[in-house]
N, C-alpha and C positions, 0 to 999 in steps of 0.2 A: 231305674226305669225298667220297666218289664213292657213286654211287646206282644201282640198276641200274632204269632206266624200264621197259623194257618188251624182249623177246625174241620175233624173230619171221624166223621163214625160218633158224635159226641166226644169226642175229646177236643182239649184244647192243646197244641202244641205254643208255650211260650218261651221268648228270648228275654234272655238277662243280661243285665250291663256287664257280665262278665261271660256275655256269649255260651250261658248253658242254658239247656232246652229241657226244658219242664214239661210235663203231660199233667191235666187235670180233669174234669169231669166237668166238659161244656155247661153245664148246670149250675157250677159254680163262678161261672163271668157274672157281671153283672148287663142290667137289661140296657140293648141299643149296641155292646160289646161285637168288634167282628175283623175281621184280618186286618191287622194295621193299626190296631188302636193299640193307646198307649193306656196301662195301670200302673196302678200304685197297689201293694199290698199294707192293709192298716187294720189292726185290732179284729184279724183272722180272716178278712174278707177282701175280696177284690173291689176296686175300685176305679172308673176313667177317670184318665187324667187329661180331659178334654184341652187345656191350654198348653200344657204340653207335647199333646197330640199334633195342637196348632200349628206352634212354632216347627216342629220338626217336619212337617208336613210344606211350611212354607220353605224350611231350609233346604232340604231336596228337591222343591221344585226352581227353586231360584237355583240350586247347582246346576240341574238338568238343565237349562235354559242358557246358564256361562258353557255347558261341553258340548250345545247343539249351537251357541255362535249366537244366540236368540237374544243377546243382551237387551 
């Protein structure tokens, strides 16, 4: 899973499941791409991984909600 941190000056800063941080050339996201989303790298290009996006998006907000008491 790759993570895109954060996009700044045309760059893209991404995280990797083994927590290193990559820099690439904004241009090479694909289109809709923006802080928080989740890729996949396949046959030299980036790609969303929109369900995967999902799920992890719902897993930290269902955490967020178990440390704020919000069950």
């Amino acid at each position: 899973m790759i993570i895109i941190d954060r996009i700044e000056d045309g760059v893209a800063v991404l995280e990797t499941e083994e927590d290193t941080f990559l820099q690439i050339p904004a241009s090479q996201l694909p289109t809709g791409a923006r802080e928080g989303s989740v890729l996949i790298y396949k046959d030299g290009e980036y790609l969303l991984d929109a369900q995967t996006e999902a799920a992890r998006r719902d897993r930290l907000f269902r955490l967020q909600q178990m440390l704020l008491g919000e069950d």
